[in-house]
N, C-alpha and C positions, 0 to 999 in steps of 0.2 A: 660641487655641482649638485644642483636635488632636481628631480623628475619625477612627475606622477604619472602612476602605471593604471590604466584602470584593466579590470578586469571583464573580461565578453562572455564568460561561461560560466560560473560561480552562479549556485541554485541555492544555497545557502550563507550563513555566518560561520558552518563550521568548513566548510570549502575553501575564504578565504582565509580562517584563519591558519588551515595544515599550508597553505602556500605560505603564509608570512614567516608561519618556524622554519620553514623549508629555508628560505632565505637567508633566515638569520642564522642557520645553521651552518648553512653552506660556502658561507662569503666572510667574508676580514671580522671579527670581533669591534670593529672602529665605523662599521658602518653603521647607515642610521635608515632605519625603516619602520614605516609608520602605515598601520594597513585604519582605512577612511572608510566603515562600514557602510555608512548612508550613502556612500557613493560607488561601492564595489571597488574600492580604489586602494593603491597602495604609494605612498610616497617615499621615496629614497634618497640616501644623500650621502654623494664617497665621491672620489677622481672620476675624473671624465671617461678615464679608458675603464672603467671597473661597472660604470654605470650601463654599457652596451650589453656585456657580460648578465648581467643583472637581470638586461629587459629581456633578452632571449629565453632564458630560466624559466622567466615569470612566464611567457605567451605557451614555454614547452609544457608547462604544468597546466595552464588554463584553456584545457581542451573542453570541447562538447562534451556531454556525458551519452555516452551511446541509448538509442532509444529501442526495446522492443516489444513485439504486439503477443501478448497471452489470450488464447483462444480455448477457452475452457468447454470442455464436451461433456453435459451430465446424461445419461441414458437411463432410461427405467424399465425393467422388465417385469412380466409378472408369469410365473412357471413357466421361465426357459423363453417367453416371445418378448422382444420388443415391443413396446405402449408410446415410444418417445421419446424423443431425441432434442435436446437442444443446446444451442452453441454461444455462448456470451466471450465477446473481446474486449480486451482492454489493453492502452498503452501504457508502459514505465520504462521509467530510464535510470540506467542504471546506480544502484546503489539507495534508490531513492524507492518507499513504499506508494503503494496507489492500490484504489481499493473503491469497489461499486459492489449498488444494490439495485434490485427491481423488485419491487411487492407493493404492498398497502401498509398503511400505518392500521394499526387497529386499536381504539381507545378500550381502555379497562381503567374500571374504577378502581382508587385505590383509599379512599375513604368519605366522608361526610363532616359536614358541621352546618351549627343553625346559631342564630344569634334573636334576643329578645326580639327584633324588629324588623328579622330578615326571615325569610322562607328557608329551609333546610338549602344545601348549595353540596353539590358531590364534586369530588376532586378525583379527578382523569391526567391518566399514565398515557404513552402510544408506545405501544409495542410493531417492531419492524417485520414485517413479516414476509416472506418472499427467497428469492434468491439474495447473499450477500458473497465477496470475494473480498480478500483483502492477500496483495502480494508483494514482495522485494524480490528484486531480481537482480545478482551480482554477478559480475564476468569477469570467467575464467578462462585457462587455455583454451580447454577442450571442450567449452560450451558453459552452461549458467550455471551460479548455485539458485536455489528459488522454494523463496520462505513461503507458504503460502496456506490461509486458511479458506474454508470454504463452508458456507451453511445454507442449509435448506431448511425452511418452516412454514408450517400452513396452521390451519385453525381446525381442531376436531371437534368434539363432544365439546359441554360446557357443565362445571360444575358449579353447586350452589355454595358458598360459605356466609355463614351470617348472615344468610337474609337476600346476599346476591350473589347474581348469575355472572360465572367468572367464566373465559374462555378457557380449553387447555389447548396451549401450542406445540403440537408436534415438531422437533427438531432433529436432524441431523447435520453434525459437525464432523469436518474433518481437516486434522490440522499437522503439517509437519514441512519438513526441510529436506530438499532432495537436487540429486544432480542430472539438469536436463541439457540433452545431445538437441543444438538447435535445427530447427524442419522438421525434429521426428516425436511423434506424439507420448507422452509419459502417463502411465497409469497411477494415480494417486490414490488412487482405494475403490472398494467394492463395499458395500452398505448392506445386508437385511435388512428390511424393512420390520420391526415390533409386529406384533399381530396381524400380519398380512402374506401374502406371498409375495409381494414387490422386492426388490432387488433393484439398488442404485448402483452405478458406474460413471467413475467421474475420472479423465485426462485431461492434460494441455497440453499445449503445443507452441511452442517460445519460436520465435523469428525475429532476426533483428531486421531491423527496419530501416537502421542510418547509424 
């Protein structure tokens, strides 16, 4: 008997393919299983009573991936008082990376050329500049592991090299892997500010959603 299985929850290629070894792993050496990427699908072929067996397997592994909402807190202080507070969310589900920015692009030249019969012509970079977040979020017993980097950049001074006026971009990154208790908010780091009195403060706060 053959039947094809399609799959309802598979977010990738590599999704289906841990279900196909799973399969072949698990069930008679004489079966035949054939996973149909373009179609999220998998096709089988054994006895009629082996084949029920099979489909159960497949639906018990092909579950949703749970989704949840990161609510990231950056606060900025400057000698001891609050200046600012602000809150960026984002959803992931689990196992799977996602990652937002808010800012301006901002052009920087990054060289020139001219040709016999052309005008000089400059050639422009865009540099990202603003808030950026990029995170994975994997679940565990007792709440998430959660990979997650985080940067801040703006535009200061500008310096001259060769002739042109370059920006310089102030940056703060902060980047690592930690274990967060879901509802309750995790502290990720604390930032000095270079040549300033400012002081960055940046948490999340992970909630599953479904």
């Amino acid at each position: 008997m053959t039947k094809t299985i399609y799959l309802a929850n598979v977010t990738t290629q590599n999704d289906a393919n841990e279900i196909l070894v799973a399969v072949r792993n698990m069930f008679s050496p004489e079966l035949k299983v054939y996973l149909i990427a373009s179609q999220d699908a998998i096709s089988i072929s054994s006895y009629p009573e082996e084949i029920g067996r099979i489909e159960a397997f497949i639906h018990e592994l092909d579950r949703p991936r749970k989704l949840y909402r990161l609510t990231y807190t950056v606060a900025v202080s400057e000698n001891g008082k609050n200046i600012g507070t602000q809150h960026y969310s984002l959803v992931a589900s689990d196992g799977n990376r996602s990652t937002m920015k808010e800012g301006d692009k901002i052009p920087v030249a990054t060289g020139s050329f001219s040709t016999d019969n052309a005008a000089s012509q400059t050639q422009f970079t865009y540099l990202d500049v603003g808030m950026s977040f990029d995170a994975t979020v994997i679940s565990m017993a007792n709440g998430v592991s959660l990979k997650s980097k985080v940067e801040q950049s703006s535009i200061g001074s500008t310096n001259t090299i060769a002739g042109v006026t370059e920006p310089v971009v102030r940056q703060s990154v902060l980047e690592g892997s930690s274990i967060a208790t879901l509802g309750k908010p995790l502290m990720l780091g604390s930032i000095d500010i270079p040549n300033s009195t400012r002081h960055l403060d940046i948490d999340v706060m992970v909630e599953q959603i479904k």
